[in-house]
BALUMSE-171215 format. One line per 8 residues: number of its first residue (from 1); their letters; for each residue x, y, z of N, C-alpha, C, O. Coordinates in pm, 1 decimal, padded with zeros to 6 digits. Example, Ala and Ser with C-alpha at 12.3 -4.5 7.8 and 13.67 -1.06 7.14 Angstrom:
residues 2
1) AS) 01319.0/-00569.0/00780.0/01230.0/-00450.0/00780.0/01320.0/-00330.0/00780.0/01423.6/-00331.9/00846.5 | 01285.0/-00225.0/00708.0/01367.0/-00106.0/00714.0/01290.0/00003.0/00787.0/01340.9/00113.8/00803.9
This chain:
residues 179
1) XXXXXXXX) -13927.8/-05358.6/00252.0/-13928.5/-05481.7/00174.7/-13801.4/-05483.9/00090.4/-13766.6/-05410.3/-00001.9 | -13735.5/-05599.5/00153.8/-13599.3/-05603.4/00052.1/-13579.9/-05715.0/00021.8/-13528.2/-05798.3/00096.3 | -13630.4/-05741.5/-00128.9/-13598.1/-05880.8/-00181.1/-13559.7/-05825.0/-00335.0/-13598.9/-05728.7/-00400.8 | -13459.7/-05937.6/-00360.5/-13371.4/-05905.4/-00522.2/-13450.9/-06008.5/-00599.1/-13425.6/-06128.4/-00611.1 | -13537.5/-05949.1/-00641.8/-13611.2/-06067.2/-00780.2/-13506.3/-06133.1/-00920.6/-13527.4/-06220.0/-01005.2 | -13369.9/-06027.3/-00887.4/-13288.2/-06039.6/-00983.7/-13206.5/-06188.3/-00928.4/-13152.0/-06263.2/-01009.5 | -13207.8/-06209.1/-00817.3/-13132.8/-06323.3/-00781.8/-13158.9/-06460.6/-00855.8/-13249.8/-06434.2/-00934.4 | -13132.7/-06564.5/-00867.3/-13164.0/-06687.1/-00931.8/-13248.6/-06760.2/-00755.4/-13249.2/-06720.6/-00638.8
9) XXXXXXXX) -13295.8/-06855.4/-00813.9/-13404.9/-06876.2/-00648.2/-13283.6/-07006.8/-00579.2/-13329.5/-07076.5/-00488.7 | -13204.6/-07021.6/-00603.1/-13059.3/-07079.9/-00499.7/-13039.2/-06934.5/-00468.8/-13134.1/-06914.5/-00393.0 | -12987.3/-06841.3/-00477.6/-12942.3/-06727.1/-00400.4/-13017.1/-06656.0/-00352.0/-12973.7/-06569.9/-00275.5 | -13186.7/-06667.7/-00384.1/-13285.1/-06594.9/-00292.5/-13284.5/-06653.7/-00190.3/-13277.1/-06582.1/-00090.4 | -13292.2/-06811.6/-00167.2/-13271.6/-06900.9/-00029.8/-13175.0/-06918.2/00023.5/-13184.6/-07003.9/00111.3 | -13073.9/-06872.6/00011.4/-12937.6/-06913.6/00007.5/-12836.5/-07007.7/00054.4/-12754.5/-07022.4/00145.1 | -12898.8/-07085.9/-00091.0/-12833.1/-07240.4/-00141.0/-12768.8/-07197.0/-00222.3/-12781.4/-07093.8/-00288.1 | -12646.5/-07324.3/-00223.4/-12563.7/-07386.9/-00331.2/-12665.2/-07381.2/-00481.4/-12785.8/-07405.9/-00477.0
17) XXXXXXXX) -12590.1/-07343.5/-00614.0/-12641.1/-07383.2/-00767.6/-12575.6/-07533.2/-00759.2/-12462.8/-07559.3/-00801.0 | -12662.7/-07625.7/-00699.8/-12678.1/-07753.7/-00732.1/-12781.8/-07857.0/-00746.4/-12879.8/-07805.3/-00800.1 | -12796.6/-07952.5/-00726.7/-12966.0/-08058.9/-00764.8/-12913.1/-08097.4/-00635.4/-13005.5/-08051.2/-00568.5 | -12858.5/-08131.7/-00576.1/-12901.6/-08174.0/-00403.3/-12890.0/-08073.3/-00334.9/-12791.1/-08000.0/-00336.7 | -13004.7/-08055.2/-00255.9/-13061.4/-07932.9/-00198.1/-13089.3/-07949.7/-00022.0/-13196.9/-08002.4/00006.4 | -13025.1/-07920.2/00061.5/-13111.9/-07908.4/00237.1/-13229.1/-07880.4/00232.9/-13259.6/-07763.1/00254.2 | -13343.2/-07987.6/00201.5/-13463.8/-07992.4/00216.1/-13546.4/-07863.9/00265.4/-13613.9/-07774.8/00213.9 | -13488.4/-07917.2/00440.3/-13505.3/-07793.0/00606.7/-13446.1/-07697.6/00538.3/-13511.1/-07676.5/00435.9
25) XXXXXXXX) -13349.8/-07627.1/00546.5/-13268.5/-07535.8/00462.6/-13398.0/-07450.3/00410.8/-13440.6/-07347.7/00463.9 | -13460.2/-07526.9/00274.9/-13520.0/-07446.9/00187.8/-13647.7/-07398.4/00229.9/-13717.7/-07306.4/00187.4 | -13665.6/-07497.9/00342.4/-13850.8/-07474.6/00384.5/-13822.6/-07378.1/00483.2/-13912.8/-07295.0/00493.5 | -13683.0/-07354.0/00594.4/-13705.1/-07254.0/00696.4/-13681.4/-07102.9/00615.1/-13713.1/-06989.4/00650.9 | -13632.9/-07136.7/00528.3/-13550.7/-06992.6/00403.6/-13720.6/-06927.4/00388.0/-13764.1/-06816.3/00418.0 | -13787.6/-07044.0/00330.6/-13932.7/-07011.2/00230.1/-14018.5/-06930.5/00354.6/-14057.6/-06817.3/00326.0 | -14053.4/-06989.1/00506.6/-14113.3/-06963.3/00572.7/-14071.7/-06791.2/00616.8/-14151.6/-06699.2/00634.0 | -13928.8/-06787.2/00626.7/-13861.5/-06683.6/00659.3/-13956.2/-06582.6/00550.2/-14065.4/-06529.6/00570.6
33) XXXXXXXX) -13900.5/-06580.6/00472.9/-13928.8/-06481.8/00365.7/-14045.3/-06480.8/00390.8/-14080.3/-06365.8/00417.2 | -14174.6/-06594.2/00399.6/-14321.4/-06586.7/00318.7/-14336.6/-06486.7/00430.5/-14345.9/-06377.0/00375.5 | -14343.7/-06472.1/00562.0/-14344.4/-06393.8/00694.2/-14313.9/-06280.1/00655.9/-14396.6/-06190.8/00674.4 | -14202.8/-06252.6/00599.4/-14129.2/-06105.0/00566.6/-14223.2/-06020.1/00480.9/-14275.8/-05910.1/00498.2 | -14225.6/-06109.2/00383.4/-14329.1/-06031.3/00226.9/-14505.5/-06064.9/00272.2/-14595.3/-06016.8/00203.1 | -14523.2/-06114.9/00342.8/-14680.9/-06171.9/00330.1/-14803.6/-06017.5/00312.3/-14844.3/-05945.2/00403.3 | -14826.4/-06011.6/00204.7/-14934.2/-05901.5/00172.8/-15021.2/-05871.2/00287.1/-15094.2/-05773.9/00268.0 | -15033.9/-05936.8/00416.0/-15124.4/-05912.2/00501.6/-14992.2/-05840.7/00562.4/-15019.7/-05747.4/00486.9
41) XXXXXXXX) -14905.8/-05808.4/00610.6/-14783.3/-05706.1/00687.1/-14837.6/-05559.7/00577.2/-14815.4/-05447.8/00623.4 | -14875.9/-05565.3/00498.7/-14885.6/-05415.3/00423.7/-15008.0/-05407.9/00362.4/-15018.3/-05362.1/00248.6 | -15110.6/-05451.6/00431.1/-15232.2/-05395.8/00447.7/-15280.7/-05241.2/00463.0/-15366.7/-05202.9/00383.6 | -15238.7/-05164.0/00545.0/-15161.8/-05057.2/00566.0/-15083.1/-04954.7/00518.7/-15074.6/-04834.3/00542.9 | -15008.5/-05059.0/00419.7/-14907.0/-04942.9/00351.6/-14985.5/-04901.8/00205.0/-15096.5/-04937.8/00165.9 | -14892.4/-04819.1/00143.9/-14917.0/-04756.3/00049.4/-14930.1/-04882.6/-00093.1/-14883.1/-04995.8/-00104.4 | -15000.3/-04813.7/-00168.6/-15036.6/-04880.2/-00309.1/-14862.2/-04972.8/-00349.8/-14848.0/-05088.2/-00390.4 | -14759.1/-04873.3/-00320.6/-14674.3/-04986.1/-00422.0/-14590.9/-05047.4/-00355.1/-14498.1/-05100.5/-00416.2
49) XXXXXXXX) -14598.6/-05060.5/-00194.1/-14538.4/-05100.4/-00127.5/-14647.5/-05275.6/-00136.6/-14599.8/-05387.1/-00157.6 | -14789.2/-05243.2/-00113.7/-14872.0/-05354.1/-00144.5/-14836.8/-05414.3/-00241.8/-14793.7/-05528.8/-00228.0 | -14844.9/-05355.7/-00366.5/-14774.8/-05393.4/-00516.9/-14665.6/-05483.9/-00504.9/-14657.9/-05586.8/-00572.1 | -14580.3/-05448.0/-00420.3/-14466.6/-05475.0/-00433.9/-14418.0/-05612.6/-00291.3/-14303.0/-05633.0/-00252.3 | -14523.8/-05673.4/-00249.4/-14551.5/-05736.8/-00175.7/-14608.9/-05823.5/-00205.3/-14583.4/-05932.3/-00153.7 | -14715.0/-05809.2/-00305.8/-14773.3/-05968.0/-00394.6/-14669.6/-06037.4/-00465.9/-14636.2/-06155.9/-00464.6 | -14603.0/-05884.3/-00561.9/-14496.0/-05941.2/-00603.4/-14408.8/-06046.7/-00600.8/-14366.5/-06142.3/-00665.7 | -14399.1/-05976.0/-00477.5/-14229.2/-06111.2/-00436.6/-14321.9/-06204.0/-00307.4/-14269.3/-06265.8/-00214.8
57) XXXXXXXX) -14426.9/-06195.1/-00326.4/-14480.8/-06381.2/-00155.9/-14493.6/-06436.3/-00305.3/-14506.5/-06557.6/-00288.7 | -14497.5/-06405.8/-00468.2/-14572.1/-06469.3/-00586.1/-14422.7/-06521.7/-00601.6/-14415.7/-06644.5/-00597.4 | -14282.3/-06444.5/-00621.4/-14138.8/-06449.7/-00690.3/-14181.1/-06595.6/-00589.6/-14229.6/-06693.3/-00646.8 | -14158.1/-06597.5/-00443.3/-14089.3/-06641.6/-00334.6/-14148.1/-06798.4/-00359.3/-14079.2/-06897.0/-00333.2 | -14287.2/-06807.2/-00414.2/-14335.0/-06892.0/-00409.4/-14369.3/-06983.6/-00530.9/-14433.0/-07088.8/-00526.0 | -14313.8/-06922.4/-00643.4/-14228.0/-06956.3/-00800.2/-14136.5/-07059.6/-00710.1/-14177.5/-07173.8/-00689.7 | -14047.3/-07027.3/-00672.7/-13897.2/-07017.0/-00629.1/-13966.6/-07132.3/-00557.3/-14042.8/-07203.3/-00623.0 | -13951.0/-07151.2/-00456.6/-14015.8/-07234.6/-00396.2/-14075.6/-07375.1/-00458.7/-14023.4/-07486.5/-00454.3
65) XXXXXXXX) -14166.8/-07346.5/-00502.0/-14248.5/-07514.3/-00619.3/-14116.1/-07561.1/-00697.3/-14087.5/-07679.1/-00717.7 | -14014.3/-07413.3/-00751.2/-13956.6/-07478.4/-00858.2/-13843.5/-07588.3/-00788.5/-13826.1/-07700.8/-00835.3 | -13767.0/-07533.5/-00663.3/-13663.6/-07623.8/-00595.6/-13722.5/-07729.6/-00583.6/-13708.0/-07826.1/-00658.7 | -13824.7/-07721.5/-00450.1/-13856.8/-07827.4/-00402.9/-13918.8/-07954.0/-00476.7/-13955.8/-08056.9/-00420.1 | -13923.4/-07927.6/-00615.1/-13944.2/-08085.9/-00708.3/-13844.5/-08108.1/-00789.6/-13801.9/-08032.7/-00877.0 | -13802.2/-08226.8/-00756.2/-13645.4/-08271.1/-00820.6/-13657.0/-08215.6/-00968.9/-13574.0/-08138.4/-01016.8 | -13747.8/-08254.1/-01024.0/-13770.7/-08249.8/-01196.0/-13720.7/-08127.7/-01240.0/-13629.6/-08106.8/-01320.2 | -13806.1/-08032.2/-01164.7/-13835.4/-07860.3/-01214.9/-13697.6/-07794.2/-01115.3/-13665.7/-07677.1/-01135.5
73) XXXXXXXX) -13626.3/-07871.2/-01016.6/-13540.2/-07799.8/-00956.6/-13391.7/-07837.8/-01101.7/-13293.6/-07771.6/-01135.6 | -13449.7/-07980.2/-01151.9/-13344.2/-08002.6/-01291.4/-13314.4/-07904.6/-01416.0/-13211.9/-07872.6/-01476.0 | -13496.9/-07860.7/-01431.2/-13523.6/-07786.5/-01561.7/-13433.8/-07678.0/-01503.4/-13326.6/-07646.2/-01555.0 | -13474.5/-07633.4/-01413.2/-13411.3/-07469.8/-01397.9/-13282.4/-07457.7/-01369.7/-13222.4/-07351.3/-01384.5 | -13220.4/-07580.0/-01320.7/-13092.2/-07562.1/-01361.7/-13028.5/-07554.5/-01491.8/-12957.2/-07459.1/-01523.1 | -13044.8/-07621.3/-01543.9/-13054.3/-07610.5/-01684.1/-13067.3/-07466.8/-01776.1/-12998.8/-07419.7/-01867.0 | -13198.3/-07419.1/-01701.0/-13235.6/-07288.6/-01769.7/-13096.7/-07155.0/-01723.5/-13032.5/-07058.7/-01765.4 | -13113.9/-07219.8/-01640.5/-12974.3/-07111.6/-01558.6/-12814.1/-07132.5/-01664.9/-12733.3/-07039.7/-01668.1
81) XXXXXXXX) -12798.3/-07213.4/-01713.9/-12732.9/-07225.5/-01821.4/-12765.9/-07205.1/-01962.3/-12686.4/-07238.7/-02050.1 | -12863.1/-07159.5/-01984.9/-12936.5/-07130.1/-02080.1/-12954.5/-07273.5/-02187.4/-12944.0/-07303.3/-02306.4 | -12980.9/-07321.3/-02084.1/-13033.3/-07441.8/-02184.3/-13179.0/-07490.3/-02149.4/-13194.1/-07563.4/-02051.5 | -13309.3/-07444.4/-02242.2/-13411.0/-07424.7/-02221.7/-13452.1/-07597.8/-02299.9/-13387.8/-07644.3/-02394.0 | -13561.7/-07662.8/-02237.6/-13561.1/-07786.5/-02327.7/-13729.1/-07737.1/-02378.4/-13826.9/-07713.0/-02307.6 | -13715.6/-07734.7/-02511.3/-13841.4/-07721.7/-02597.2/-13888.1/-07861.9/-02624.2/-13863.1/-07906.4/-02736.2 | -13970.1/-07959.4/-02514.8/-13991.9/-08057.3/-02590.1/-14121.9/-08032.7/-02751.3/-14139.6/-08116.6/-02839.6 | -14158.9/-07957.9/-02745.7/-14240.8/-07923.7/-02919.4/-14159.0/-07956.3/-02969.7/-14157.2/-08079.4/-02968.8
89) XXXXXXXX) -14077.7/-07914.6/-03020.9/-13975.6/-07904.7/-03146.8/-13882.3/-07957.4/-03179.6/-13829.9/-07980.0/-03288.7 | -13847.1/-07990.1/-03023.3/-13694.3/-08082.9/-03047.2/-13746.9/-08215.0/-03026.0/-13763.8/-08239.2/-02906.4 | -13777.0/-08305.2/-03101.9/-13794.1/-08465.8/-03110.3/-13705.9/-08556.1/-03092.8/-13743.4/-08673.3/-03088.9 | -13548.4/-08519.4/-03076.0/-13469.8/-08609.5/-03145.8/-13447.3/-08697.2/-02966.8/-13417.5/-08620.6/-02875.3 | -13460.0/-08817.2/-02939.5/-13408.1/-08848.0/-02865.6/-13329.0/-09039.9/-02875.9/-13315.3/-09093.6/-02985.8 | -13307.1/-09078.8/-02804.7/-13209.1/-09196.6/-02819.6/-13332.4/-09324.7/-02851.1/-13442.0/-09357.9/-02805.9 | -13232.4/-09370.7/-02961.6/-13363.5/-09511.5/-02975.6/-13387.5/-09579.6/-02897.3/-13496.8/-09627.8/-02867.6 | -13299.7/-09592.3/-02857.1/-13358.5/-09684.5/-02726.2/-13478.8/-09651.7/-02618.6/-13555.3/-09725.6/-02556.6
97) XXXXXXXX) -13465.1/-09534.3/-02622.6/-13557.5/-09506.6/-02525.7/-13659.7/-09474.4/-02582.2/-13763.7/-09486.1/-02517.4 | -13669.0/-09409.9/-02757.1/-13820.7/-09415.2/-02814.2/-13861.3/-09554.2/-02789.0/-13984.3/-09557.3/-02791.5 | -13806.6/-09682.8/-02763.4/-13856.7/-09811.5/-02793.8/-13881.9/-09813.6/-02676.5/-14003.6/-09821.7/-02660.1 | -13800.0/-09808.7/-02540.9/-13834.1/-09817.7/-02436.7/-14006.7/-09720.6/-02392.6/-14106.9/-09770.5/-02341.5 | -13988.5/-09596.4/-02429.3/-14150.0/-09555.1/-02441.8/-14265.3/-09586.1/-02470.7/-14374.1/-09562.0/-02418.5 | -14216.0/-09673.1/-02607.8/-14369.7/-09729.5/-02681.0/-14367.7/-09809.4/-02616.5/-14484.7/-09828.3/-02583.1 | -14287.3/-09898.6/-02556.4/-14363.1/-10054.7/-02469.4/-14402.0/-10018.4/-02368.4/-14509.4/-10067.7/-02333.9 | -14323.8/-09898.2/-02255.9/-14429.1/-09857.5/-02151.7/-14585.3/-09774.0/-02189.1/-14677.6/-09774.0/-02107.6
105) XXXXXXXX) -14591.6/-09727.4/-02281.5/-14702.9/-09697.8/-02367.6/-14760.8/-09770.3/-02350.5/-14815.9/-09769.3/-02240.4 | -14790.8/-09884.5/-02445.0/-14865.3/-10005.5/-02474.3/-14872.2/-10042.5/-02318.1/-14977.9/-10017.3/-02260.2 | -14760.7/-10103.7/-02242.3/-14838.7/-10121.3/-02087.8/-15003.5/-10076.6/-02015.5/-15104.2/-10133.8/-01973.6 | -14936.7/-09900.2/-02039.7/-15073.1/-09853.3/-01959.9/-15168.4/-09883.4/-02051.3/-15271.2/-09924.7/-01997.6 | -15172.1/-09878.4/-02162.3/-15332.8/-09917.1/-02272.7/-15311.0/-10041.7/-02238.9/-15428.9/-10071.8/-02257.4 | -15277.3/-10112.7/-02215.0/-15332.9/-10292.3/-02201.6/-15394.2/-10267.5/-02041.7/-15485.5/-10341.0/-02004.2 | -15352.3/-10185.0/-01970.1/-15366.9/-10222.5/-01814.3/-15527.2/-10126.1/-01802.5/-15603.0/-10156.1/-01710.3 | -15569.5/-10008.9/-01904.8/-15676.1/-09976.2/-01897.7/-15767.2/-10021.4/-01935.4/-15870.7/-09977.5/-01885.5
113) XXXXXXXX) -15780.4/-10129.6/-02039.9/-15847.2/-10222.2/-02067.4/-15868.2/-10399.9/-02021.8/-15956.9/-10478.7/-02054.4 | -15773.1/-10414.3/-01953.5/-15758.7/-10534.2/-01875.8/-15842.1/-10619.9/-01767.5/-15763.1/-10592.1/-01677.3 | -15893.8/-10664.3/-01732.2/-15976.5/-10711.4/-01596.2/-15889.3/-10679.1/-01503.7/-15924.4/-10596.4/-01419.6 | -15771.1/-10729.8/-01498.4/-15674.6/-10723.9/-01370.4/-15569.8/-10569.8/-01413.2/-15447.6/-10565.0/-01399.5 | -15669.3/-10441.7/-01472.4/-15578.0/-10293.8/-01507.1/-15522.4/-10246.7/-01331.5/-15402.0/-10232.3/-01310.5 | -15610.7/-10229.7/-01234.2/-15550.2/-10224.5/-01153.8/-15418.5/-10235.4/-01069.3/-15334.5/-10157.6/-01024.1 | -15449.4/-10411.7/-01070.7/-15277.0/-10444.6/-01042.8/-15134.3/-10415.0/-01187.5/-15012.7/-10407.4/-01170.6 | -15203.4/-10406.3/-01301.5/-15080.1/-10397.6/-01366.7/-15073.8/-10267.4/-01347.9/-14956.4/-10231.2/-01355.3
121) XXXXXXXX) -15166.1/-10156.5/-01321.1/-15106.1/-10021.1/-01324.0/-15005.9/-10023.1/-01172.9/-14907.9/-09955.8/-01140.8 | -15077.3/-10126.3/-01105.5/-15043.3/-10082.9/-00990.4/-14842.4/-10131.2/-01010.2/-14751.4/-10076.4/-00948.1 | -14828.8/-10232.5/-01102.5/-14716.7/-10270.7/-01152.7/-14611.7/-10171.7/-01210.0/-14498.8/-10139.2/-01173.3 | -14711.7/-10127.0/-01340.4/-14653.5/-10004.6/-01364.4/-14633.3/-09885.5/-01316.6/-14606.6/-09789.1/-01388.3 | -14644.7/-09880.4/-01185.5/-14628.5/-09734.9/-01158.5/-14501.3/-09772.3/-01049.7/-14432.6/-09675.1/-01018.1 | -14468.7/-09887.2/-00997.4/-14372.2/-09931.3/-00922.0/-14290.3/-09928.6/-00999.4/-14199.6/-09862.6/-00948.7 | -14246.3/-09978.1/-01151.2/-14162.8/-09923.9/-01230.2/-14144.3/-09829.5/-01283.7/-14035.6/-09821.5/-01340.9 | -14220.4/-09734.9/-01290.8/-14191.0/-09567.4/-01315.8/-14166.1/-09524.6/-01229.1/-14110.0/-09417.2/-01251.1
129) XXXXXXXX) -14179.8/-09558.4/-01070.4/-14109.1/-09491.6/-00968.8/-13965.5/-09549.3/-00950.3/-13880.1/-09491.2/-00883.3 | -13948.0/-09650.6/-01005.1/-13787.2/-09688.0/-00978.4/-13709.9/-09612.6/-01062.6/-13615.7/-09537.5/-01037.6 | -13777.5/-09651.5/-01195.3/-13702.3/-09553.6/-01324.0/-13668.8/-09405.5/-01275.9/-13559.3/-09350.2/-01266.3 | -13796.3/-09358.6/-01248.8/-13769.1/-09196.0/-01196.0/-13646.5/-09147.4/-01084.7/-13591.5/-09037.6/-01076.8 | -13620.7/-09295.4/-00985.8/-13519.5/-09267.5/-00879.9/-13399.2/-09286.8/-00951.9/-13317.1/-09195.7/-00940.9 | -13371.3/-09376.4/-01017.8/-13283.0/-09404.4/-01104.7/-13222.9/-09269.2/-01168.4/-13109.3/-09224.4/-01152.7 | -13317.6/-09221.7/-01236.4/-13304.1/-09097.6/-01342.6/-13226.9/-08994.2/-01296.6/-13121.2/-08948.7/-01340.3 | -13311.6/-08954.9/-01177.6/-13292.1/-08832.7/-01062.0/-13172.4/-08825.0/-01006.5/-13121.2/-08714.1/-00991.0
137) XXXXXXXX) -13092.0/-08967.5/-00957.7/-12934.0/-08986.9/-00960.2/-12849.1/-08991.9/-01062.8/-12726.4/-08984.8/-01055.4 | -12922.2/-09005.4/-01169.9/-12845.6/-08984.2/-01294.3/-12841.0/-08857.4/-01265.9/-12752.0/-08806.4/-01197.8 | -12952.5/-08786.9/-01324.1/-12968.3/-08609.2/-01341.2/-12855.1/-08541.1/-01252.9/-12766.1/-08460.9/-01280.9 | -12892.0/-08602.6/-01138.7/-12822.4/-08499.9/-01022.9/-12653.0/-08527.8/-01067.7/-12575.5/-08436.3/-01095.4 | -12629.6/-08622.8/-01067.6/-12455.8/-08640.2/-01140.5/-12411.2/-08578.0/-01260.9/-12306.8/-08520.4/-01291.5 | -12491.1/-08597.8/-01306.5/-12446.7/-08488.3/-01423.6/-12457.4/-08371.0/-01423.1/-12369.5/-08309.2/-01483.1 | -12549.1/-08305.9/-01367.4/-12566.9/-08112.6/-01360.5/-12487.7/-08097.5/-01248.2/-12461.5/-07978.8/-01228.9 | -12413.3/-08213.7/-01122.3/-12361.5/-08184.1/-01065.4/-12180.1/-08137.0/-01080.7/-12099.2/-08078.1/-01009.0
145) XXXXXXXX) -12178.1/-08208.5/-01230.6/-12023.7/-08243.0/-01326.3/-12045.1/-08150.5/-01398.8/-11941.5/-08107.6/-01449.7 | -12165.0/-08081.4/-01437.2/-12160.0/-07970.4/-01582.4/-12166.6/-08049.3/-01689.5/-12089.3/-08035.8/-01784.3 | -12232.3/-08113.0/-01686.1/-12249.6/-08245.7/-01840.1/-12377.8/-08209.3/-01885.7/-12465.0/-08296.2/-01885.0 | -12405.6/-08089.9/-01927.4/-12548.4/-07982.0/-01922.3/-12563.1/-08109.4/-02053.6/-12633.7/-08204.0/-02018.5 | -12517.9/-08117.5/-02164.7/-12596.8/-08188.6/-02333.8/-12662.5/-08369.9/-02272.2/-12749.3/-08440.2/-02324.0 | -12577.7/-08395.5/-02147.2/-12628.7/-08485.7/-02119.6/-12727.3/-08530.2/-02036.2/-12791.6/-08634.7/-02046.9 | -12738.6/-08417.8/-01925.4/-12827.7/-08404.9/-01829.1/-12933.9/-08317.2/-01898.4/-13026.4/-08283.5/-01824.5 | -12939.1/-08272.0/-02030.3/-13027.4/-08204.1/-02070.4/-13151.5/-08340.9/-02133.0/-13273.1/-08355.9/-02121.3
153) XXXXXXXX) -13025.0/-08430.4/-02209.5/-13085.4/-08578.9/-02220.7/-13188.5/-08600.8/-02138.7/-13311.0/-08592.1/-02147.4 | -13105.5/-08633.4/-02051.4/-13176.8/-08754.2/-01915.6/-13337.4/-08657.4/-01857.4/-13451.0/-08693.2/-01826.4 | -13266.2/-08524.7/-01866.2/-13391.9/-08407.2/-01815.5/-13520.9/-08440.6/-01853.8/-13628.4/-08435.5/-01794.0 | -13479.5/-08486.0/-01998.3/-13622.6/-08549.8/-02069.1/-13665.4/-08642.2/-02072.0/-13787.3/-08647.1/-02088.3 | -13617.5/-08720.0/-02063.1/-13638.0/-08878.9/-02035.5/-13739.0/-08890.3/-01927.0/-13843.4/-08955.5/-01930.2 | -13690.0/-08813.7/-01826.2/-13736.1/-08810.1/-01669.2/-13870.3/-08719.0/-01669.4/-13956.6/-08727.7/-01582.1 | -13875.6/-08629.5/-01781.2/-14021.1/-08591.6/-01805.5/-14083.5/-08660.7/-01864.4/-14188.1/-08693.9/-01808.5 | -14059.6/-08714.3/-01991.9/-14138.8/-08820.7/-01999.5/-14208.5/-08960.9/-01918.0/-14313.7/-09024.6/-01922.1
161) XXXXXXXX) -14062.0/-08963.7/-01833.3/-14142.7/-09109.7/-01744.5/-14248.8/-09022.3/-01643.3/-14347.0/-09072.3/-01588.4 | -14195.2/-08845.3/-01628.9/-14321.9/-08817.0/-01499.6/-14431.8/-08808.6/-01561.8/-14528.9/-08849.5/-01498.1 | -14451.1/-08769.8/-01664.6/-14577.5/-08760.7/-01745.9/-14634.3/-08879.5/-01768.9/-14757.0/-08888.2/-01766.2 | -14562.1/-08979.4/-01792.6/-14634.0/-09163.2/-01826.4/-14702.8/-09174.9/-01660.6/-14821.9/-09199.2/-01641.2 | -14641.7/-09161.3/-01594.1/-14675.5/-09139.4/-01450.6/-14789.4/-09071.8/-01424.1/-14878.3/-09151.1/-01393.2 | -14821.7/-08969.2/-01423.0/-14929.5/-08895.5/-01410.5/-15058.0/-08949.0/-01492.7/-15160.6/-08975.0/-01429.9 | -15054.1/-08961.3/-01597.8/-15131.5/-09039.1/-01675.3/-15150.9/-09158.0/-01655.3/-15248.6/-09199.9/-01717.4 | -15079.2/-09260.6/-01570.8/-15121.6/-09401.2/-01516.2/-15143.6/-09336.5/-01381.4/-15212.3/-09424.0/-01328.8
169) XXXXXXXX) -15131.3/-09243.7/-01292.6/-15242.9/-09247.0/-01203.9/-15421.6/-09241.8/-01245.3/-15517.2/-09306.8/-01203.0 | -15406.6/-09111.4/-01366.1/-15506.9/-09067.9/-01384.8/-15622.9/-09189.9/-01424.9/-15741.4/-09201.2/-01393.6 | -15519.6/-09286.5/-01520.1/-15627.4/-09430.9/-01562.8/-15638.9/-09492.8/-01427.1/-15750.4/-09544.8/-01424.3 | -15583.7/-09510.4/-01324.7/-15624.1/-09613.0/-01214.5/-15769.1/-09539.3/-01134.2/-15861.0/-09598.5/-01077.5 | -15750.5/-09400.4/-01152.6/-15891.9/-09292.7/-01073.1/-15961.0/-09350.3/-01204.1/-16068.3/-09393.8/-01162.4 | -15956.5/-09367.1/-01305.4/-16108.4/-09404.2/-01433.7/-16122.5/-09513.8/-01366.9/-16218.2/-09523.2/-01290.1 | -16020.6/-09632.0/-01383.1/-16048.4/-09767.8/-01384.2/-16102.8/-09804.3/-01184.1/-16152.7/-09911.1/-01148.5 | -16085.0/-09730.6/-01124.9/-16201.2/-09770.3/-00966.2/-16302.6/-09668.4/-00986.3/-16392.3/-09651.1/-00903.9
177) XXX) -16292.7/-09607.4/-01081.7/-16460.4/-09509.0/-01071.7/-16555.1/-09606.5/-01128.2/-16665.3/-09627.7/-01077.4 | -16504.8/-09674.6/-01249.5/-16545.5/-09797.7/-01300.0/-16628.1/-09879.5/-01179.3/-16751.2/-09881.7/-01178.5 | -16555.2/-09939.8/-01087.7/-16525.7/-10015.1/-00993.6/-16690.7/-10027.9/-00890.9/-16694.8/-10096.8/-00789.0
């Protein structure tokens, strides 16, 4: 078993340190490896060779979730520069977009209480998916330039709209359980 846990997970697959990624690339890399390390090959072997086999199908498959979603393939670039985003603590972001938040806010609470919540979620979530594509070409231009204070920006922004996101799916599953 020879895998470097020390590597960053672009050089465990071996990709480019960038936000556009060979999809195929990463999934034949992942399959490769999961085959190589899979705890069922060392069934057999000794205690730390097993050990050491959960280990890394667990590293391989960190590595893995984190590329393959634009968001978390953003964060960790980021982190790889040591720029960790604490949303707890750090509040400060652009007014515009606190204002832009509270009105998509208020959206989903009007659309969970609404007769017609359905179609406006169904509204709102067509605009959080544009926003998010939007974002994601932002993101990727900038961590692709090294504009880390600005793409650290946008990093958040783009968590916030995935999170408004997730949470207007979650009201459309209340509002047809309703149904």
């Amino acid at each position: 078993m020879d895998l470097d846990i020390n590597k960053n997970y672009f050089e465990l697959f071996g990709l480019p340190v960038q936000f556009a990624l060979d999809e195929g690339q990463l999934a034949a890399r992942y399959q490769s490896l999961q085959r190589a390390l899979h705890p069922d090959r060392y069934a057999a072997a000794g205690e730390r060779e097993r050990r050491l086999s959960v280990q890394g199908a667990s590293f391989i498959n960190q590595a893995h979730q984190t590329l393959r979603r634009p968001l978390a393939r953003a964060s960790y670039l980021l982190s790889l520069q040591g720029i960790e985003l604490d949303n707890e603590s750090d509040t400060r972001m652009d007014a515009g977009f606190l204002m832009e938040q509270m009105a998509l806010r208020e959206s989903l609470d009007q659309a969970r209480s609404a007769d017609d919540g359905l179609q406006r979620l169904d509204r709102l979530q067509d605009d959080l998916r544009r926003r998010e594509r939007q974002i994601a070409a932002e993101v990727g231009g900038l961590l692709d330039a090294g504009d880390w204070s600005a793409a650290r920006d946008a990093v958040r922004r783009w968590q916030f709209l995935d999170k408004l996101g997730r949470e207007a799916e979650d009201a459309a599953v209340e509002l047809e359980d309703r149904l």
